[in-house]
C-alpha positions as CSV (number, residue, x, y, z in Angstrom):
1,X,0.0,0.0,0.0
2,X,1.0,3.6,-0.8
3,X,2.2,5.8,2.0
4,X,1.5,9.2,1.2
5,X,3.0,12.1,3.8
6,X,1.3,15.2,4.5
7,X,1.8,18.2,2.1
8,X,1.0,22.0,2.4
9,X,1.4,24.3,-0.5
10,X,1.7,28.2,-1.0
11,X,2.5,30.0,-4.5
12,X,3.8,33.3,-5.7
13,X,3.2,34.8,-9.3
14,X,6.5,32.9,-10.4
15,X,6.7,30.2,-8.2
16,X,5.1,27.3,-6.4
17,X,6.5,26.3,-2.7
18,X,5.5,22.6,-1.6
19,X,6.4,21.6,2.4
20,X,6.4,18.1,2.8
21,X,6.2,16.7,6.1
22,X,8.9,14.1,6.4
23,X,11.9,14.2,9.2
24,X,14.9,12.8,8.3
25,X,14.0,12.2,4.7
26,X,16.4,10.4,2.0
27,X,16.6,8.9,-0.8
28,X,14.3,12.2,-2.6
29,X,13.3,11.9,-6.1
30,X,11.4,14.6,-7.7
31,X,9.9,14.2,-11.2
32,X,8.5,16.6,-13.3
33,X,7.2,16.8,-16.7
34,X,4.8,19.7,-18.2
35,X,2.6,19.6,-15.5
36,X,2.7,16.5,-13.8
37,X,4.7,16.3,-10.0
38,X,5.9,13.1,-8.6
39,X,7.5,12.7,-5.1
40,X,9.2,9.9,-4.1
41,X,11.3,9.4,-0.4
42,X,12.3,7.3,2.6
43,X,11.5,9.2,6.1
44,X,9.8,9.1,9.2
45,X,6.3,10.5,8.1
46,X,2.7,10.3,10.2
47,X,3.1,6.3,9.3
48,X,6.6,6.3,10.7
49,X,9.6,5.0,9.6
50,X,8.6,4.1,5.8
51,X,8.6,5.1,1.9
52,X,6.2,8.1,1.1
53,X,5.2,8.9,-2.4
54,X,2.4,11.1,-3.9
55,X,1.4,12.7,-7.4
56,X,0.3,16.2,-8.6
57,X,-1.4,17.2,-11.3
58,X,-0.6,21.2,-11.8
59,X,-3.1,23.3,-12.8
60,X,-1.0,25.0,-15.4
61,X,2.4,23.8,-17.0
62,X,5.5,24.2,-14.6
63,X,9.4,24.5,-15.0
64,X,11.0,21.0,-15.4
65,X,14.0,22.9,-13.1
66,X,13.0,21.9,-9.3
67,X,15.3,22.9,-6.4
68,X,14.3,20.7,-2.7
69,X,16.1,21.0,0.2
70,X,15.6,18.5,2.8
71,X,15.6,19.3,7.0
72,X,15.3,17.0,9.6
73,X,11.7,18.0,10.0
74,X,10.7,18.2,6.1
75,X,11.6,18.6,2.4
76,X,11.3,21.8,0.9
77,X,10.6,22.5,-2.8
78,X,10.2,25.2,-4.9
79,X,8.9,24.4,-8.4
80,X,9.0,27.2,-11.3
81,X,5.6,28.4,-13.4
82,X,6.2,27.9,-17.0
83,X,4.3,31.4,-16.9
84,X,3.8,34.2,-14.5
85,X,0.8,34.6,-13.7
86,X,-1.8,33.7,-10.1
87,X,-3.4,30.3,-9.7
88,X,-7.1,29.9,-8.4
89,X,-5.9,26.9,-7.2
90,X,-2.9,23.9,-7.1
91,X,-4.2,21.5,-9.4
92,X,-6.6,20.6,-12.7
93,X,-8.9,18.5,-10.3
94,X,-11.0,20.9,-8.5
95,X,-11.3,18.9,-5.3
96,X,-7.7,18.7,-4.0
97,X,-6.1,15.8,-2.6
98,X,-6.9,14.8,0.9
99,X,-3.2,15.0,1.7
100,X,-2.4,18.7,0.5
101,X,-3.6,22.0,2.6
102,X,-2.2,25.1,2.3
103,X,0.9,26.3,4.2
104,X,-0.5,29.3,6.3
105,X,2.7,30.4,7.4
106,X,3.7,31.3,3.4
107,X,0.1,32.0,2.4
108,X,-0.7,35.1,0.8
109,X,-3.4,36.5,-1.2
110,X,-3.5,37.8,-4.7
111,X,-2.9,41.4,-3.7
112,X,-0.3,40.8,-0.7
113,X,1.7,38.8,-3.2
114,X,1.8,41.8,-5.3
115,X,2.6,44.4,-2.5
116,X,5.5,41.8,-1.7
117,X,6.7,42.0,-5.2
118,X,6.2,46.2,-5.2
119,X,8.2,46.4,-1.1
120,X,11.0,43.9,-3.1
121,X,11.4,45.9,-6.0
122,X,11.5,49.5,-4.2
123,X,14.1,47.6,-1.6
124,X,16.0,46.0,-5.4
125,X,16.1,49.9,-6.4
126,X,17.3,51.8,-3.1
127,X,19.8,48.8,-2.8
128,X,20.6,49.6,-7.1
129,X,21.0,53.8,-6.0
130,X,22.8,52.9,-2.9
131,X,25.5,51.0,-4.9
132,X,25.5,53.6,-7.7
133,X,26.0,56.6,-5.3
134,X,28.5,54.4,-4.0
135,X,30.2,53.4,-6.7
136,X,30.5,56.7,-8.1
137,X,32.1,58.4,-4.6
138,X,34.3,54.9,-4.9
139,X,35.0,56.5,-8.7
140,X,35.5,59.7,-7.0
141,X,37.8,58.9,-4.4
142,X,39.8,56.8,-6.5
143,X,40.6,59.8,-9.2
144,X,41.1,62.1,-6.2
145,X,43.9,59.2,-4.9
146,X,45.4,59.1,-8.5
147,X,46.2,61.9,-8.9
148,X,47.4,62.9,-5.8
149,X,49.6,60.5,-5.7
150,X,50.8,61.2,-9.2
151,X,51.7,64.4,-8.4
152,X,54.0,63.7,-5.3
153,X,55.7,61.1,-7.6
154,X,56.3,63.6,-10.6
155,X,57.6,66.2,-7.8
156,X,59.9,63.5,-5.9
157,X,61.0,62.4,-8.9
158,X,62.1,65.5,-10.5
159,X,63.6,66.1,-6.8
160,X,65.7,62.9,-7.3
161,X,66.7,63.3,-11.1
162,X,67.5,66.7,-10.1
163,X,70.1,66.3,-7.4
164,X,71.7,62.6,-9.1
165,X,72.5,64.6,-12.0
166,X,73.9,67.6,-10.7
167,X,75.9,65.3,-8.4
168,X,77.0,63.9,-11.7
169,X,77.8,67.2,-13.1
170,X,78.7,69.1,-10.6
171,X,80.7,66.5,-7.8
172,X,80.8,67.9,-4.2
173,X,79.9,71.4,-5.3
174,X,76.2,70.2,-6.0
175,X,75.6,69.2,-1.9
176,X,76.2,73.1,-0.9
177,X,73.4,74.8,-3.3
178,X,70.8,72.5,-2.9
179,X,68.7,74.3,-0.6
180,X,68.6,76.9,-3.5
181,X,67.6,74.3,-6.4
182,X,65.4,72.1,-4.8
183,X,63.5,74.0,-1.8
184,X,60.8,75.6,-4.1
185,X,59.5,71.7,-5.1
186,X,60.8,70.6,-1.8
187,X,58.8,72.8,0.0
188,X,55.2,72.5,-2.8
189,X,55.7,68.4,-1.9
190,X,55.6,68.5,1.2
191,X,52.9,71.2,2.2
192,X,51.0,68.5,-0.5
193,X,51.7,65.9,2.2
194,X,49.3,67.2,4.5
195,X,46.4,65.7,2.5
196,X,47.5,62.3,3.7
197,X,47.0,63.4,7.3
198,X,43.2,64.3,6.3
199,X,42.9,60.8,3.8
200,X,44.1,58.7,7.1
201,X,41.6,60.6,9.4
202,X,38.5,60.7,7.4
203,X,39.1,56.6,6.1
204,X,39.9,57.7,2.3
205,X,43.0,55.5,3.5
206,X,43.3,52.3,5.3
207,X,46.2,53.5,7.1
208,X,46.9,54.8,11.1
209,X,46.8,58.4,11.7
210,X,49.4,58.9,14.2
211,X,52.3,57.4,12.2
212,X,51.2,59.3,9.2
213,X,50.7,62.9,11.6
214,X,54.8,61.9,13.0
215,X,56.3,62.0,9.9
216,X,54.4,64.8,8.4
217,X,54.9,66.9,10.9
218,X,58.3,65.5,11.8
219,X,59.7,66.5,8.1
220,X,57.8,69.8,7.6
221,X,59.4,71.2,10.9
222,X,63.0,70.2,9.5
223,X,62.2,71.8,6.1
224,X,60.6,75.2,7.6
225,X,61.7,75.9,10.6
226,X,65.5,74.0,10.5
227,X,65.7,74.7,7.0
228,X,64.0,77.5,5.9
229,X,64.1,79.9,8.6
230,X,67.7,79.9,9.2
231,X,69.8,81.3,5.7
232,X,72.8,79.6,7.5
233,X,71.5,76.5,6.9
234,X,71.2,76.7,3.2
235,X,74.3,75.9,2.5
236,X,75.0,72.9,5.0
237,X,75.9,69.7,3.0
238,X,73.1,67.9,5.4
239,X,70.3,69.9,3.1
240,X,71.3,67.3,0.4
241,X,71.3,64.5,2.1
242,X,67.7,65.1,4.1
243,X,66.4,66.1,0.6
244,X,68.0,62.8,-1.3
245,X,67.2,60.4,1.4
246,X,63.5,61.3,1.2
247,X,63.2,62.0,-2.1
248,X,64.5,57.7,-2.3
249,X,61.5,56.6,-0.2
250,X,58.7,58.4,-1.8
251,X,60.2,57.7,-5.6
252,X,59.1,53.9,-4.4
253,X,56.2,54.9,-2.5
254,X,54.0,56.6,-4.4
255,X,53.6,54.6,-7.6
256,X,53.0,51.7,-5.4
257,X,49.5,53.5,-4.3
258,X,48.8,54.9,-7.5
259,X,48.9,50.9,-9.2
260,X,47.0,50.5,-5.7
261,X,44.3,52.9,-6.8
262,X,43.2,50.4,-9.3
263,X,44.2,46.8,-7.3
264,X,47.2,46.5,-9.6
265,X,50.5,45.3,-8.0
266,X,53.9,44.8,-9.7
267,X,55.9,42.4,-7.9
268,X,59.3,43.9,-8.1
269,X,57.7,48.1,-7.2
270,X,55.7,46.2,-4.1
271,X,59.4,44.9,-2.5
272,X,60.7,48.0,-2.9
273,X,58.1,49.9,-1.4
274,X,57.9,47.9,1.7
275,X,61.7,47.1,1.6
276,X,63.8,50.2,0.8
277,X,63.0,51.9,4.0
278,X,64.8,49.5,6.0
279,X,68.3,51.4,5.7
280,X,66.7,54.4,4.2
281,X,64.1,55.4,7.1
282,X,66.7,55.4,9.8
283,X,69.6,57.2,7.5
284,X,67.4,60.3,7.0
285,X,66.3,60.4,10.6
286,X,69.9,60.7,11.4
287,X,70.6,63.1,9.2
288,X,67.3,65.2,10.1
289,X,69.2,64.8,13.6
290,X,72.4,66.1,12.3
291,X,70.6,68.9,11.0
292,X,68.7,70.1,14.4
293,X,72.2,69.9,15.9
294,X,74.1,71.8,13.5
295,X,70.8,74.4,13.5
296,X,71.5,74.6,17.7
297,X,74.3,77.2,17.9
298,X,72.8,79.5,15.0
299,X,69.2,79.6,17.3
300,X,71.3,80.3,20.6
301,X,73.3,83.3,18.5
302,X,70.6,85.1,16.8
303,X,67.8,83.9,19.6
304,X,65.3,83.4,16.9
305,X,62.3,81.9,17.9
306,X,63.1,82.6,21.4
307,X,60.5,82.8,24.0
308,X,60.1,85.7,26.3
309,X,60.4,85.8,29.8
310,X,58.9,88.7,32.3
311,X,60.7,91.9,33.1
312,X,61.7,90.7,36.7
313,X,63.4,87.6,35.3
314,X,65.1,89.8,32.7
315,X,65.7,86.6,30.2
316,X,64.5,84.7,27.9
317,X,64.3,80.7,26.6
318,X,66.3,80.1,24.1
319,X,64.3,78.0,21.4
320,X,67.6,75.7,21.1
321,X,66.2,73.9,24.4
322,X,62.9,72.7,22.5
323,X,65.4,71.6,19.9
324,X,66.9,69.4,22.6
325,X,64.0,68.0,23.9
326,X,62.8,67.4,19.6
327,X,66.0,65.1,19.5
328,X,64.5,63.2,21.8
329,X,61.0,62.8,20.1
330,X,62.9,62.4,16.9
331,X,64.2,59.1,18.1
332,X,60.4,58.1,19.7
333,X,58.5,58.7,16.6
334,X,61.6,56.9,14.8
335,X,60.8,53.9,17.2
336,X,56.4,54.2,16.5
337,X,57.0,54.8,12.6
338,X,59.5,52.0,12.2
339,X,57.3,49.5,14.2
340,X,54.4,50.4,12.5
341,X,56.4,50.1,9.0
342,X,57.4,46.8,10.0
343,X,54.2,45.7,11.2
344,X,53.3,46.5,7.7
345,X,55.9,44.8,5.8
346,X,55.4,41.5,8.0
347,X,51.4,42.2,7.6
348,X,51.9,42.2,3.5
349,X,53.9,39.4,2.7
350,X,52.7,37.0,5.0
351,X,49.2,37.6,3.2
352,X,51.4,36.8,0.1
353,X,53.1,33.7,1.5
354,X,49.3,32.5,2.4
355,X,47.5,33.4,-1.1
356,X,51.0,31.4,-2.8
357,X,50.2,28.3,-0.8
């Protein structure tokens, strides 16, 4: 005799969802041809432990394309109408089965099917806007990172060429005008790299604010205030070798984001980038350091920058003691910057090592 398990049934415009009542089913076979449905599988049904089969006539042709997944309380189909369109009811015969009822907790009527379809389709369009407004700040953003970052390449670059040919050309002379050639880019390059402070802040960047604020700040105060407040300066050999030493890291840097902007990476620019700043970093640290101490007698002679005192005292603070107590943070934020470069480095190409294996 025929064991036939309990079925409830619900539809949509497009589709048809069955809920069979078996736990632990296995063994499904699901047949279906025009309009004809045939169910076939071992569970535990109202009968118990046994094989359960039953047979539906559709009342309109259906999709031969079924998809079921099975539970350990039931089997769940969904079968495809071969045209969209509301049924007045499941099958040809209008008495239904004795076995089939509908499934009350997908039921819906006519017109809540078609309000379902309208809230899907206005959630479908937000969701479409959303990802277009998103898509074109994403556009946006990456232009904006482009070209940035082209623009501190072509200046670094030029600063580079610049000073490794006249080195060429000139020999030794070259180290004691550079101040003269070079600060006018020099100085447009890095007021430019203030933007990164604001990219890191506001999330343009995936990157940590404090590191990127240290050496921003860390390098502008050696170009204005060490550099380009004090004329004695300009001729120091240590101008060239701040300016050279940082023009190397950012000649490496900065192409790296730009191929970034558009989730390109050459093997060979991305070492380099996260490499070259192992001897370099710490060189042009030293030699910022060099520079503040060579800048400390010329501050305590001319008293520039000094800060007042009152009458009674009758003195003043010479600004060569902050440049004391700068040395000092030099070396901190050379500590922070280095360990967060590292971190990065270590971060990168073990995400390499894993994506190789």
């Amino acid at each position: 005799m025929t064991l036939t398990p309990h079925v409830y049934w619900a539809q949509r415009h497009e589709e048809i969802y069955l809920r069979v009542e078996l736990t632990d089913a296995q063994h499904i076979d699901v047949q279906v041809h025009e309009n004809t449905f045939h169910f076939r599988a071992q569970g535990r049904g109202a009968k118990g432990q046994n094989e359960y089969e039953f047979s539906l006539e559709f009342l309109f042709p259906v999709k031969p394309e079924v998809r079921n997944k099975s539970t350990q309380r039931q089997v769940n189909i969904t079968v495809r109408k071969q045209q969209r369109g509301w049924w007045e009811r499941l099958t040809v015969q209008e008495r239904k089965p004795v076995f089939l009822a509908p499934d009350f907790d997908r039921w819906l009527e006519e017109s809540d099917a078609e309000m379902e379809i309208k809230q899907k389709e206005e959630k479908r369009n937000k969701l479409r806007a959303a990802r277009h407004e998103e898509e074109g700040f994403v556009s946006l953003k990456t232009g904006f990172l482009f070209i940035y970052n082209l623009v501190q390449f072509l200046g670094f670059s030029w600063i580079f060429v610049n000073m490794t040919v006249r080195l060429f050309i000139f020999g030794q002379d070259s180290l004691y005008d550079t101040f003269h050639t070079i600060s006018d880019m020099m100085f447009f390059c890095q007021i430019l790299t203030c933007v990164e402070v604001l990219n890191a802040a506001f999330g343009f960047v995936r990157t940590a604010v404090i590191p990127t604020l240290i050496q921003v700040v860390g390098r502008n105060f050696i170009l204005f205030i060490i550099f380009g407040s004090l004329e004695e300066m300009h001729h120091r050999p240590v101008v060239f070798f701040v300016f050279y030493l940082w023009s190397a890291i950012e000649i490496f840097r900065y192409p790296f984001y730009m191929l970034a902007c558009f989730n390109t990476e050459w093997k060979t620019l991305t070492w380099l980038r996260y490499t070259i700043w192992i001897p370099l970093y710490p060189l042009g640290v030293l030699a910022e350091a060099v520079a503040v101490i060579q800048s400390i007698p010329i501050f305590d002679k001319t008293q520039l920058f000094s800060i007042p005192l009152p009458r009674a005292i009758g003195t003043s603070v010479s600004f060569s003691y902050i440049l004391h107590v700068y040395l000092v943070l030099m070396f901190l934020g050379l500590f922070i910057n280095f360990r967060h470069l590292y971190k990065q480095r270590k971060r990168r190409f073990r995400t390499k090592n894993k994506k190789a294996n």
